[in-house]
C-alpha positions as CSV (number, residue, x, y, z in Angstrom):
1,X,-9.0,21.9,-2.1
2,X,-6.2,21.9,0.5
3,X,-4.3,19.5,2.4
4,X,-5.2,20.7,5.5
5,X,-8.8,19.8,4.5
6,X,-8.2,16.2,5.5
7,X,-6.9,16.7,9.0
8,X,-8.2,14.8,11.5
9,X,-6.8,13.8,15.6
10,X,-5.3,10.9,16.0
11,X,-4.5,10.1,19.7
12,X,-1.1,8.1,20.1
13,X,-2.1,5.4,21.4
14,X,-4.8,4.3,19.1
15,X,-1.6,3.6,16.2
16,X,-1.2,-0.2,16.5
17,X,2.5,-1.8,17.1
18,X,1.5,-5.5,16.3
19,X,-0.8,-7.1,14.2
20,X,-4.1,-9.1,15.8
21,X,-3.8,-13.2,16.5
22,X,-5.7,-14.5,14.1
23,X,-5.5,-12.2,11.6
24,X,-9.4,-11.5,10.3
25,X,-10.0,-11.4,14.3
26,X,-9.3,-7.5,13.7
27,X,-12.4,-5.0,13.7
28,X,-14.3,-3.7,10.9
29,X,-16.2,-0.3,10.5
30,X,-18.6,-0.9,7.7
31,X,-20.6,1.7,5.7
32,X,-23.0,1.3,3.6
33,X,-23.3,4.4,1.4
34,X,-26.6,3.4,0.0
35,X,-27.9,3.0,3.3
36,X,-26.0,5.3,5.4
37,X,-25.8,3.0,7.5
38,X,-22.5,2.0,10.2
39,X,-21.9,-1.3,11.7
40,X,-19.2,-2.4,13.7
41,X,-18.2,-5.9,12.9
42,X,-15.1,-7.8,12.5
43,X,-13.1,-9.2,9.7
44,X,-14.5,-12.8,9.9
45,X,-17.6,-11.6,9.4
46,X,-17.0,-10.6,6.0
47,X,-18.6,-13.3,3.9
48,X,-21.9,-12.2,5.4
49,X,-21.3,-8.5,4.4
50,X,-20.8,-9.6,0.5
51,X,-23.2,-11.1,-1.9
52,X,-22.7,-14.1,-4.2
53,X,-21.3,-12.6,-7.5
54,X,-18.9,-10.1,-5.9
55,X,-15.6,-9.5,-7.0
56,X,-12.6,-8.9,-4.7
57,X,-9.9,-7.5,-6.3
58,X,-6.3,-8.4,-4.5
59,X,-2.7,-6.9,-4.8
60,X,-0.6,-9.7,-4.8
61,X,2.8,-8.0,-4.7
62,X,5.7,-9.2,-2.0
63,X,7.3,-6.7,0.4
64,X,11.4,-7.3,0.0
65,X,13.4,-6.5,3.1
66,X,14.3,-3.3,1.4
67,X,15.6,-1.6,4.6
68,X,19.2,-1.4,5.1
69,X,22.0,-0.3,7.2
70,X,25.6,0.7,6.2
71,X,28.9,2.9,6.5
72,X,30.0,5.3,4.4
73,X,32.8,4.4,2.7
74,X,35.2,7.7,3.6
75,X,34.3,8.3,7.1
76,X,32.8,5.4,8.6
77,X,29.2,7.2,9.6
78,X,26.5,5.1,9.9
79,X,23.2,5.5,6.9
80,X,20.2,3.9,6.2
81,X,19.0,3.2,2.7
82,X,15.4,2.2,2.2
83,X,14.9,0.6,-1.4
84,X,11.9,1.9,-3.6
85,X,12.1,0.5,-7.0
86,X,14.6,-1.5,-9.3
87,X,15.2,0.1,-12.0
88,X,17.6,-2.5,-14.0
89,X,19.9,-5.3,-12.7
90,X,22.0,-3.1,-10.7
91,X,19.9,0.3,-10.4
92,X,17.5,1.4,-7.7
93,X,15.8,4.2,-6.6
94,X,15.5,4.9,-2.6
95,X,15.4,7.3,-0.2
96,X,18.1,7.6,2.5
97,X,19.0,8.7,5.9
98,X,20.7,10.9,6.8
99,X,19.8,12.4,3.5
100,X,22.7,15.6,3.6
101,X,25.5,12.5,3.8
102,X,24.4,10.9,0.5
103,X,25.8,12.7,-2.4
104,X,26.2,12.0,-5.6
105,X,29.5,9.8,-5.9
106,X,29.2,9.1,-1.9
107,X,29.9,5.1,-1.6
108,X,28.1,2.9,1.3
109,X,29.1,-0.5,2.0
110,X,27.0,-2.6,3.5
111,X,28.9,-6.2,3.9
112,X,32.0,-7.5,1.9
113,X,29.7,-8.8,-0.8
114,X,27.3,-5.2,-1.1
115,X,27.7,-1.9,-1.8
116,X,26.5,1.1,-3.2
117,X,27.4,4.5,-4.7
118,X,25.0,7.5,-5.4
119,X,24.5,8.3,-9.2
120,X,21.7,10.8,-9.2
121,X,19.5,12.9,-6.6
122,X,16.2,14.3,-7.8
123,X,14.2,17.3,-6.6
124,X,12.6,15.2,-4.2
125,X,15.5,13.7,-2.7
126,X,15.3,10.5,-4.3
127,X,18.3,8.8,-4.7
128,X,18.9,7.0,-8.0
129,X,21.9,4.2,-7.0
130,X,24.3,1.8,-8.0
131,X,24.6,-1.6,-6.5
132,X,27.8,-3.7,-6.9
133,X,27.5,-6.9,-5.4
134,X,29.5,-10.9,-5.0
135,X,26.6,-13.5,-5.2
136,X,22.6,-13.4,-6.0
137,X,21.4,-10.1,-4.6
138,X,18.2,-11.3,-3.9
139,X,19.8,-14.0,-1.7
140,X,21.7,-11.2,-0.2
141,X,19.2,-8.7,0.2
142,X,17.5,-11.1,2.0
143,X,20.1,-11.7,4.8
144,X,21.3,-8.2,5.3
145,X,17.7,-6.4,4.9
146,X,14.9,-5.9,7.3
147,X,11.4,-4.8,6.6
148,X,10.5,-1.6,5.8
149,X,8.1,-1.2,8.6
150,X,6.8,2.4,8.6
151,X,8.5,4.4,11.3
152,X,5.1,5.3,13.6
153,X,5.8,1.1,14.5
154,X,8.4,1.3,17.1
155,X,8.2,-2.5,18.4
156,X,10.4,-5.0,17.2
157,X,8.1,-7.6,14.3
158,X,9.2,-11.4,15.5
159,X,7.4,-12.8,12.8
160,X,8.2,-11.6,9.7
161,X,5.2,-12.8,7.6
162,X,3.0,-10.8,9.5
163,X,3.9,-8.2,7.3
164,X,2.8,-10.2,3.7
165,X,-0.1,-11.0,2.7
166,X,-1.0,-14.2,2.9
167,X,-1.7,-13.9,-1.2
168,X,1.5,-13.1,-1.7
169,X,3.8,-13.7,-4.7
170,X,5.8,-11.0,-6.5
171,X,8.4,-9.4,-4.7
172,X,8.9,-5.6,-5.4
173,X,6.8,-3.7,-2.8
174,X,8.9,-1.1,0.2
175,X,5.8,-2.1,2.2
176,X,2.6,-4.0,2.5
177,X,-0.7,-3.4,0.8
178,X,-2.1,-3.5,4.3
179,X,-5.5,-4.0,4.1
180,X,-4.9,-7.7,2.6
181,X,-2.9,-8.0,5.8
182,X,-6.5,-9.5,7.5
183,X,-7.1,-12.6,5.3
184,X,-6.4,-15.9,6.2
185,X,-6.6,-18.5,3.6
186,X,-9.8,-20.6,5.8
187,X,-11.2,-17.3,5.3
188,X,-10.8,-16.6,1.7
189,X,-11.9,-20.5,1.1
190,X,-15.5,-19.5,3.3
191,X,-15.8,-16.0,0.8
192,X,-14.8,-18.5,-2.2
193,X,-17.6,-20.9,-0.9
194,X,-20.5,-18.2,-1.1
195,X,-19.4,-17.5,-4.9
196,X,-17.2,-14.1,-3.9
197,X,-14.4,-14.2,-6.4
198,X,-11.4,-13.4,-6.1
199,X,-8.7,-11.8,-9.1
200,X,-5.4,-11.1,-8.7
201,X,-3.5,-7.4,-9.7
202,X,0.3,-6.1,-8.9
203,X,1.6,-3.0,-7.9
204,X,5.0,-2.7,-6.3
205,X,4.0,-0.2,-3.4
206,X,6.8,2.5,-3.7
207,X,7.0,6.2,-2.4
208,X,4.1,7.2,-4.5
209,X,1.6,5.3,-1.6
210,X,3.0,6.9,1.9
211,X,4.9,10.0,0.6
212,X,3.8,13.1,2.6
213,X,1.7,15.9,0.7
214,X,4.0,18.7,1.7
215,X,1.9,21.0,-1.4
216,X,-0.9,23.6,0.5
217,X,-3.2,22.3,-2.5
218,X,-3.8,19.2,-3.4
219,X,-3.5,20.6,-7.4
220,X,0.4,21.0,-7.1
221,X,1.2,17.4,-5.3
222,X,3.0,15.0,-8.2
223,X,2.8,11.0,-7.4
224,X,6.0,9.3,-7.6
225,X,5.4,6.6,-10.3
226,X,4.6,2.9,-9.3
227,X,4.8,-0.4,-11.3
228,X,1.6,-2.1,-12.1
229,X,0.6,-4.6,-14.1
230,X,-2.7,-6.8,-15.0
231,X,-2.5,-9.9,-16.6
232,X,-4.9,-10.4,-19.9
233,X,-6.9,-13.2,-17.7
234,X,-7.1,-10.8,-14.9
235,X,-8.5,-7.9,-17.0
236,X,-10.6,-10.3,-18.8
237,X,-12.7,-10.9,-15.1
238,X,-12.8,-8.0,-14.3
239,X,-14.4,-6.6,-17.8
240,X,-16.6,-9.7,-17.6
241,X,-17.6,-8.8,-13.9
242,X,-18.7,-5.3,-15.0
243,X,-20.5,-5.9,-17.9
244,X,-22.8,-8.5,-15.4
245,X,-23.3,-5.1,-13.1
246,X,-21.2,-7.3,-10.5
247,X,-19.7,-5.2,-7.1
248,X,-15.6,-4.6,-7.6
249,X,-14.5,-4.2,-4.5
250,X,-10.9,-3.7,-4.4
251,X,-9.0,-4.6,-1.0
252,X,-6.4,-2.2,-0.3
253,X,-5.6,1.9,-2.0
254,X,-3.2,-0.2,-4.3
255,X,-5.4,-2.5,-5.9
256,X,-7.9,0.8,-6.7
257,X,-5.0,2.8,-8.4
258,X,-4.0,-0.2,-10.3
259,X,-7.2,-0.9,-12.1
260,X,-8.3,2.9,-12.3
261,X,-4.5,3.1,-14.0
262,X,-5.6,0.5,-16.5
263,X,-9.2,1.6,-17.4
264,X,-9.2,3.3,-20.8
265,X,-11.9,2.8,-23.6
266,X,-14.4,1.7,-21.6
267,X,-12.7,-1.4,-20.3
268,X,-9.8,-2.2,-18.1
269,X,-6.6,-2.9,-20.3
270,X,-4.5,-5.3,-19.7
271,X,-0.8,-4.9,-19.7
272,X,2.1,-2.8,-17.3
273,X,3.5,0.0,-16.8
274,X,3.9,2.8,-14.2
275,X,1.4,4.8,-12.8
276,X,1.0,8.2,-10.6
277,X,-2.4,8.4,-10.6
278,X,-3.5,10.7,-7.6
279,X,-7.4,10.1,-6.8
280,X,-8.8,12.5,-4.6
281,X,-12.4,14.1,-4.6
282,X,-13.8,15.2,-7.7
283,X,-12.3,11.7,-9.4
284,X,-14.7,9.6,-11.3
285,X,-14.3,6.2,-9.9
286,X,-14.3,3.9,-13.6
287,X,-14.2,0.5,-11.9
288,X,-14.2,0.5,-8.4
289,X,-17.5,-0.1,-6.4
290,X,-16.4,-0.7,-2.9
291,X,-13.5,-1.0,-1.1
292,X,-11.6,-2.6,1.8
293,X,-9.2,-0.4,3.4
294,X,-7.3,0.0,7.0
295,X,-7.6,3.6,8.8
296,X,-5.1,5.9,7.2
297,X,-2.6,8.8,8.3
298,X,-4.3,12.3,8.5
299,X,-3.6,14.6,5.2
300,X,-2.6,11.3,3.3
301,X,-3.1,10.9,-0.3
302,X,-4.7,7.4,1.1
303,X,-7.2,9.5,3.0
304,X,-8.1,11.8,-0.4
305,X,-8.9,8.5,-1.9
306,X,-11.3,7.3,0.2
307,X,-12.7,10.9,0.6
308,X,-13.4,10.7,-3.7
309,X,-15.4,7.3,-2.9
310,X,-17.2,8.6,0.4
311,X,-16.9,12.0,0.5
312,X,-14.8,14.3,2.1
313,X,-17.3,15.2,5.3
314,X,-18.3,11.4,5.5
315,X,-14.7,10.3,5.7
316,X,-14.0,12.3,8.5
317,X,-16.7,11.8,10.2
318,X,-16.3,8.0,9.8
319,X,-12.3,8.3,11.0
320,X,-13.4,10.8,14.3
321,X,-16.3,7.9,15.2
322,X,-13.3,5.1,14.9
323,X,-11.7,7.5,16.9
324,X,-14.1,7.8,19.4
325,X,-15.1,3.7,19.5
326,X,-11.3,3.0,20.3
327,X,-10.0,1.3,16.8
328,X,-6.6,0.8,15.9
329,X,-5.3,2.8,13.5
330,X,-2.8,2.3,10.1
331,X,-0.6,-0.7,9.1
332,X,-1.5,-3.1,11.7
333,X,-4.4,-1.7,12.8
334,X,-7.9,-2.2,12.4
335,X,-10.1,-2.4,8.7
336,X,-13.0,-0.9,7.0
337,X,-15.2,-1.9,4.2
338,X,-16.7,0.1,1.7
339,X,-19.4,-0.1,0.2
């Protein structure tokens, strides 16, 4: 199977710069696979899409403002360094621009109390770096950074919470798990209120979520890894939930590669680690039997995996009607749900 395979046209205009006011005010494409059936609906409607017993599986990781701007040290140019994953108390891994300035040994400073130097490179052009730093970094991260919004969003984000999730708690993530971006809490208290649960998982999205596929087939693409983890109360529901035959949906990619990544012998384990699982068609979904999701970039590993739940022809032909009906597209754009 090849990349190409999961093309589709995306006109420019349909990629939304802002999120909706309210938030579960956005649209919905539903499909029902049992049915083969469409509806167009919008987010609030989604307690009367689910049945009592359901289980909605969350990602409750924070986005840090892990996007930032400084000089190099020798020449005074001008880089941007956009954090991935902590390594220790000093260490990262991030990718940088522009990438041919950032050797190994190069030094960026970013205020008098933050800097960097470049201690490894890998074959993907990752950057494995060295923070020194006066103070709490986390204090200072958070006054010199700036979201990571992805770079097809080219208008200025006043409110920064627009890009958490209102379920929010553990910082680590280079971006949002998107599709949680449509809950509000009156909302989840009206899906609470029918008897939809709700159980929280992490993962810290990293590279491994919106890295290109640059591979011709799909075979010879690698994941970079991603930390998950599943608390034993967590796994425990969602075990429980399975045995009863109850629907796990999972809301958001993130949430399906965590608790695919933690299935083995028959249950879902509990524990953390990191994960580069790459689901694409052909994958035997272990877990997951629905899934809420926002429209994702063409030839996009996030577009595989909702082509090994749907199908690849179904997928497309799902993303050209949502084409066609006008809905907005990726981070801040429009949902659908699964089922």
């Amino acid at each position: 199977m090849k990349t190409s395979d999961f093309y589709y046209d995306l006109p420019k205009e349909l990629i939304a710069q802002h999120p909706v006011t309210p938030r579960d005010t956005s649209r919905m494409l539903c499909y029902s696979r049992s049915e083969d059936k469409v509806e167009h609906k919008h987010f609030y409607d989604l307690p009367d899409l689910l049945q009592k017993g359901d289980l909605l599986v969350i990602n409750n990781t924070r986005v840090i403002p892990a996007r930032l701007f400084g000089r190099l040290e020798k020449t005074g140019g001008t880089v941007e360094v956009l954090l991935l994953k902590r390594l220790d108390y000093t260490r990262w891994e991030c990718i940088v621009r522009p990438a041919k300035k950032l050797k190994v040994g190069v030094k960026v400073v970013f205020s008098e109390e933050l800097s960097m130097v470049v201690d490894k490179i890998d074959e993907n052009g990752v950057r494995e770096i060295i923070f020194t730093f006066d103070g709490v970094f986390e204090d200072i991260l958070d006054r010199l950074g700036n979201m990571p919004l992805p770079p097809y969003i080219t208008e200025r984000l006043e409110d920064k919470s627009r890009y958490q999730t209102v379920y929010s708690k553990i910082d680590g993530s280079a971006a949002a798990p998107t599709a949680g971006l449509h809950f509000t809490p009156e909302l989840m208290e009206k899906l609470k209120e029918k008897g939809i649960d709700f159980v929280e998982v992490l993962l810290h999205v990293g590279l491994g979520t919106f890295r290109p596929v640059k591979a011709e087939n799909l075979e010879a693409h690698k994941m970079h890894n991603e930390f998950y983890s599943i608390s034993q109360e967590s796994a425990d529901i969602i075990n429980q939930a399975m045995k009863e035959g109850r629907r796990i949906i999972c809301v958001g990619t993130t949430s399906v590669r965590t608790v695919e990544s933690a299935f083995a012998d028959g249950k879902v384990q509990a524990g953390s680690g990191n994960t580069e699982i790459f689901i694409y068609p052909g994958y035997k979904f272990n877990v997951v039997n629905g899934l809420i999701t926002n429209f994702h970039l063409p030839e996009s590993t996030l577009v595989m995996l909702v082509s090994a739940l749907l199908g690849r022809e179904k997928t497309l032909e799902l993303y050209n009607l949502a084409v066609k009906e006008k809905y907005r597209f990726f981070s801040f754009g429009d949902a659908c749900l699964f089922l």
